[in-house]
C-alpha positions in Angstrom: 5.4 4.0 -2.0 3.7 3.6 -5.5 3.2 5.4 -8.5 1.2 5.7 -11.6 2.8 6.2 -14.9 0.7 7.3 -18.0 0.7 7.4 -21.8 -1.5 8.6 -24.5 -0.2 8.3 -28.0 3.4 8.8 -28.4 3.4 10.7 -25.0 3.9 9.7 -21.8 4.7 11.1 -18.0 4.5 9.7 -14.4 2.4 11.1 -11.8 3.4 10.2 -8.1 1.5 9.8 -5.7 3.3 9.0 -2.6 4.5 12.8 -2.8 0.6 13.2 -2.4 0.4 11.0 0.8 3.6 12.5 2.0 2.1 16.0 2.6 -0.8 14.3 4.4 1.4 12.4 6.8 3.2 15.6 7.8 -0.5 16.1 9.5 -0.5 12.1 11.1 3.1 13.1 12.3 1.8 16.4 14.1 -0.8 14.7 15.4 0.8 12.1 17.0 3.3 14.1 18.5 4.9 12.3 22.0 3.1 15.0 23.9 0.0 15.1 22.4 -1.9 12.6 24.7 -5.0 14.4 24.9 -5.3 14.5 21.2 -4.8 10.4 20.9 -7.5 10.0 23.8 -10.0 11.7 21.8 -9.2 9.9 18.3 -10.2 6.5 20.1 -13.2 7.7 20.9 -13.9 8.9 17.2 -12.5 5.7 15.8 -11.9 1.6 16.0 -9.4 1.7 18.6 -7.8 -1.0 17.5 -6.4 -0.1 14.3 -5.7 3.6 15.6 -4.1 2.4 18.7 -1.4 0.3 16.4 -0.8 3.2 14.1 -0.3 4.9 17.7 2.2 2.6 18.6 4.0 2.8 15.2 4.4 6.3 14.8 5.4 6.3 18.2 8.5 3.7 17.2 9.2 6.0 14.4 9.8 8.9 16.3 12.3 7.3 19.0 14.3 6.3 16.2 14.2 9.6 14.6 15.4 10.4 18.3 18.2 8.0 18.7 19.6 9.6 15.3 20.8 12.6 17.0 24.0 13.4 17.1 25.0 16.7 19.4 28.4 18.1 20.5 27.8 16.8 23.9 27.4 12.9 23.2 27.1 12.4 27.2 23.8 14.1 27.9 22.6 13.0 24.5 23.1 9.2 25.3 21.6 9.8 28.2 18.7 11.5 27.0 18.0 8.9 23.9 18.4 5.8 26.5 16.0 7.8 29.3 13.6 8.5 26.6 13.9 4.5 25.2 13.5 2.8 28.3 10.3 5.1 28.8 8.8 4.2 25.8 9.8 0.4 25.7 7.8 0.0 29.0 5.4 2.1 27.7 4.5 0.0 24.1 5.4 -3.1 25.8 2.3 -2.6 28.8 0.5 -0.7 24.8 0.8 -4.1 23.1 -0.1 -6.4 26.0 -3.5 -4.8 25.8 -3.3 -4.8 22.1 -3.3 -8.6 21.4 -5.3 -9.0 24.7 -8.1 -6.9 23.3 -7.9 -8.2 19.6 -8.3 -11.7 21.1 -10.9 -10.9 22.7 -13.0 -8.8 20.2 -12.2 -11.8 18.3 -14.0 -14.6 20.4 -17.0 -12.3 21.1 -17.5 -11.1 17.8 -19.5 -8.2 18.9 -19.3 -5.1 20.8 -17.7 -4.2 23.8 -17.6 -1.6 26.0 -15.5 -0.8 28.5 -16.0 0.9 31.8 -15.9 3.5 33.0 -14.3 5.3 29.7 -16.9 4.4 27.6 -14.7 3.0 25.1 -16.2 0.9 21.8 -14.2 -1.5 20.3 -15.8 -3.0 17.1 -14.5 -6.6 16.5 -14.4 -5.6 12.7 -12.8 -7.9 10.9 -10.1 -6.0 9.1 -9.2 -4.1 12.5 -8.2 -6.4 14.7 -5.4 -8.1 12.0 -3.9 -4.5 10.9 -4.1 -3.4 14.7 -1.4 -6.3 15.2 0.6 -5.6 12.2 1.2 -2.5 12.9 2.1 -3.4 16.8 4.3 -5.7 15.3 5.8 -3.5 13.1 6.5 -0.7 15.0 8.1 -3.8 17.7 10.8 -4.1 15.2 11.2 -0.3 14.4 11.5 0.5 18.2 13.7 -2.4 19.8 15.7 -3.4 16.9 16.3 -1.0 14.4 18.0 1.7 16.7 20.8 -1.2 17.0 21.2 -1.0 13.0 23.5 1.4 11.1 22.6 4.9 10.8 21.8 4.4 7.1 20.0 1.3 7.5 18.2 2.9 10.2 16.8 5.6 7.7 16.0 3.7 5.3 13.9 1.3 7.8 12.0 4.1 9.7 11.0 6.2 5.6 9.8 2.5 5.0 7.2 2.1 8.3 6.5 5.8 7.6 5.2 4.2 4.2 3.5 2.1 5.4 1.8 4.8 7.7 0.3 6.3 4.8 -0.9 3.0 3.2 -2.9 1.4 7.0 -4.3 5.7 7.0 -5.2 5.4 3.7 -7.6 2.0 3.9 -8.7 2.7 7.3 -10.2 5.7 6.1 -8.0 8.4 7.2 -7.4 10.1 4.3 -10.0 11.2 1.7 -10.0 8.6 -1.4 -11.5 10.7 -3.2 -9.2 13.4 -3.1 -6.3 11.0 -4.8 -8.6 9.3 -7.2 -10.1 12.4 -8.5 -6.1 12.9 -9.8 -6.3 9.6 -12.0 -9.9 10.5 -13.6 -8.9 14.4 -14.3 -5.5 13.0 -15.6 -7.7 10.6 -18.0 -10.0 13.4 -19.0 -6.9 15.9 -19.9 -5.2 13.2 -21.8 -8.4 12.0 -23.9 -9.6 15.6 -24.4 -6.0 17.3 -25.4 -4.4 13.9 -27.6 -5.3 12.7 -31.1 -9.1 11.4 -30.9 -7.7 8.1 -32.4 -4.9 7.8 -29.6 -5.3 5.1 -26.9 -4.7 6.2 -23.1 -3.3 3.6 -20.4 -2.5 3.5 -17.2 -0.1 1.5 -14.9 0.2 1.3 -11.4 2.6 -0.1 -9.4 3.0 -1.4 -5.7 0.7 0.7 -3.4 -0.3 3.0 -6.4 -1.6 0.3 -8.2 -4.5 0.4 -5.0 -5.2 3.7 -5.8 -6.0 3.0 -9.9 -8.0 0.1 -8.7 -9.9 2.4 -6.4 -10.3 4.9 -9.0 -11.4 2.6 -12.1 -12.9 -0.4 -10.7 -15.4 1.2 -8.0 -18.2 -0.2 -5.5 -20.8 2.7 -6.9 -22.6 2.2 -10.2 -22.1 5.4 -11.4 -18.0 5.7 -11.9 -17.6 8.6 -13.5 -18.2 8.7 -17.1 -14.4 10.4 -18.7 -13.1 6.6 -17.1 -15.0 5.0 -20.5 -11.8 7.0 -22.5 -9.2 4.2 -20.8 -7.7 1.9 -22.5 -6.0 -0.5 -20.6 -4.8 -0.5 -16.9 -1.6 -2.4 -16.2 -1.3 -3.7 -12.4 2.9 -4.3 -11.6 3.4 -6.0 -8.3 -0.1 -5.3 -7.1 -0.4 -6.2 -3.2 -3.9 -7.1 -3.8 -4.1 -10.4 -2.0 -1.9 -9.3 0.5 -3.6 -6.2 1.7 -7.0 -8.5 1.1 -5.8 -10.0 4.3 -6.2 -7.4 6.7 -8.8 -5.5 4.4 -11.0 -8.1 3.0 -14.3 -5.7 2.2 -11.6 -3.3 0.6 -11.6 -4.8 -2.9 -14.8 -6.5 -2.8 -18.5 -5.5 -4.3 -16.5 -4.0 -7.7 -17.5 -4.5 -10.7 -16.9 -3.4 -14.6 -20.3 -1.8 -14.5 -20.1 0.5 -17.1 -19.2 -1.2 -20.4 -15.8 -0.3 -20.1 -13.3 -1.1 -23.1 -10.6 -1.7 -20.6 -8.4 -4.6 -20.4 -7.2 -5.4 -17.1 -3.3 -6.8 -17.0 -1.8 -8.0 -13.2 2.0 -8.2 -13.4 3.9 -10.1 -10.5 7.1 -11.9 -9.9 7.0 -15.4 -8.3 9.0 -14.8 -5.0 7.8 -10.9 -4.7 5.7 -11.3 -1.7 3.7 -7.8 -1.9 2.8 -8.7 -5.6 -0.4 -11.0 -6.2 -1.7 -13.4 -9.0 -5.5 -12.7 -8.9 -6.9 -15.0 -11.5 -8.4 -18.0 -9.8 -7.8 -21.4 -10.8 -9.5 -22.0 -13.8 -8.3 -19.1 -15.3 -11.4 -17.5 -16.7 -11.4 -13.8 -18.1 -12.7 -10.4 -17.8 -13.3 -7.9 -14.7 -15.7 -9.9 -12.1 -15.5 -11.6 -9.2 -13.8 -14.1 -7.5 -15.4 -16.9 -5.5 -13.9 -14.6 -2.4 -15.2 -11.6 -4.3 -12.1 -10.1 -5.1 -12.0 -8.7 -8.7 -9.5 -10.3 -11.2 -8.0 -9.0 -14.3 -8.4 -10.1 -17.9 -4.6 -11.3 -18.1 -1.9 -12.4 -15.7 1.7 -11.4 -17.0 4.6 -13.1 -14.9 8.7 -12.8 -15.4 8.8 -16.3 -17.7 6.3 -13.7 -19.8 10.2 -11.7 -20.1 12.4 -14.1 -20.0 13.4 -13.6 -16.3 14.5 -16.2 -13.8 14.2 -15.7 -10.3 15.6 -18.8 -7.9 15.0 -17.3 -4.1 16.4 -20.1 -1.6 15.5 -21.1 1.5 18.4 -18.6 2.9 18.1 -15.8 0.7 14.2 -15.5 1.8 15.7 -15.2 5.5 17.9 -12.6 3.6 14.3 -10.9 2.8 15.4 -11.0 -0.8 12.0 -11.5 -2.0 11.0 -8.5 -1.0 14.0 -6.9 -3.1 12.6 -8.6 -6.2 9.4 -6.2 -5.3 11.6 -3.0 -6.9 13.2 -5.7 -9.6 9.9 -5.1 -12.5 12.3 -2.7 -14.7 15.5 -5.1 -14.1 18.2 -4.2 -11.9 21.7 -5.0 -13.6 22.2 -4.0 -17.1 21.3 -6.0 -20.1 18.5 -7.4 -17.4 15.5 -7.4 -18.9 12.2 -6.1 -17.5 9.0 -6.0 -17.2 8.2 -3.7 -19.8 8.8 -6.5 -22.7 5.9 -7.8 -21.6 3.7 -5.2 -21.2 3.9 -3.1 -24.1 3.2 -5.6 -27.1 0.3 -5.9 -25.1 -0.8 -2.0 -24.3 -0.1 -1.6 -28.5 -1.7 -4.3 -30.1 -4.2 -3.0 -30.9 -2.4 -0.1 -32.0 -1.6 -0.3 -36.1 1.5 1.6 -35.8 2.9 -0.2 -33.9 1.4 -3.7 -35.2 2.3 -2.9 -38.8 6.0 -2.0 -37.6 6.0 -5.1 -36.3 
């Protein structure tokens, strides 16, 4: 999913955080068990129905292609089991998704509240709902009607992926505790600054979904960030899917500002033809952690692959190919002798550094 990699001095480690997430979805997973209807009925009426009832629908894809993995001495009764169970649920999320984009339509036009009789049921038409409610309908569409046609492999490899991205539509919907994962990257800053050489410089870099979590960590709504966080050097961004989560979650990374007189300097890192990465610095290029016309923050630098010597040429059918989103796991180089992102990024980190400047 994403990860954050750290250095102070001379030393360096990675802490991962989608091992974190992983724990917590074992708990989505139990929840949304096929049989636990009750349960589901009751977390509509906690929360936007919209957004839960497409994570409802993709976990529910997931798990009939967990299903249709089986393999069992007697193949006869276990065909006919995995096709009874995916007709059911094909007519099933098919009637699911007819009231999905009904009701997203029409939360959209009324842009207010509606109730309906005689369940009682709110529906908010909040503005990042509605659009992640259809992703993930959409989503779990392909996972349930096509990808049990794919190779087993493939088919593993798709349904890890939309448990991913589980986590990530739990994780800015509110599901999980943000707190609880941030607190990681501020006590990992305050170990590193209070055990390393007071002269040594600490940085952090996040990439994909983990670079959400830094941003959520360093770059906060509140005015009162805590205060270890003035000890950071520099935060590296690689393949940041600011602008494209920004879509569906447009109050997410708005309202944040560098209110604390941090040192830090801010640097995004994206590949042109990556389409989870983002290029946050608006047009006219001007510096330093504020915001945007749109509100989004921006970082103090933009690094791209000219910035390492990498060309990228994605064609019309190579995109149909989705190899752009192959370039997404391409920062570090993927052949040998292919260089990476890290060229870039570390005469930056150490510049400031005079080891490294005088060795240059």
């Amino acid at each position: 999913m994403g990860e954050i990699a750290y250095g102070s001095g001379r030393s360096a480690g990675v802490a991962t955080i989608h091992r974190i997430a992983e724990n917590k979805l074992e708990a989505v997973l139990d929840i949304y068990a096929l049989n636990d209807v009750p349960d589901l009925v009751a977390e509509f009426h906690r929360r936007s129905m919209l957004s839960r009832l497409g994570e409802v629908v993709l976990q529910l894809g997931i798990n009939v292609s967990r299903v249709s993995n089986l393999r069992t001495a007697d193949k006869g009764s276990t065909t006919k089991a995995i096709l009874l169970l995916w007709a059911s649920m094909a007519l099933f999320l098919l009637f699911v998704q007819f009231i999905i984009l009904g009701v997203s339509l029409l939360t959209v036009l009324l842009h207010s509240v509606t109730t309906l009789a005689p369940g009682g049921i709110s529906l908010v038409a909040d503005s990042s709902a509605v659009p992640a409610a259809i992703a993930a309908s959409l989503l779990a569409s392909v996972n349930l009607y096509i990808v049990p046609l794919f190779p087993q492999s493939l088919r593993a490899s798709v349904a890890d992926a939309a448990s991913g991205w589980l986590v990530v539509i739990g994780y800015l919907n509110g599901r999980y505790n943000s707190e609880d994962l941030t607190q990681g990257i501020t006590s990992l800053v305050d170990e590193l600054s209070g055990h390393a050489d007071p002269h040594a410089a600490v940085h952090l870099v996040g990439f994909s979904f983990g670079t959400v979590l830094l941003l959520d960590a360093v770059f906060r709504v509140d005015t009162s960030p805590p205060p270890r966080l003035a000890d950071l050097n520099s935060v590296t961004t690689i393949g940041c899917p600011l602008d494209a989560l920004s879509v569906f979650w447009p109050d997410h990374f708005t309202g944040r500002r560098d209110s604390y007189s941090m040192r830090t300097n801010w640097t995004n890192v994206s590949i042109e033809g990556d389409p989870i990465s983002s290029r946050v610095l608006d047009r006219n290029g001007k510096r330093g952690v504020a915001s945007r016309s749109d509100g989004l923050i921006r970082p103090h630098a933009e690094v791209t692959q000219r910035d390492w010597n990498r060309v990228v040429r994605v064609g019309a059918i190579r995109q149909l190919l989705f190899a752009g989103f192959r370039l997404h796991t391409s920062y570090w180089g993927r052949r040998v002798n292919e260089p990476g992102c890290w060229l870039a990024i570390v005469p930056r980190i150490l510049r400031d550094d005079p080891i490294y400047a005088g060795s240059g």
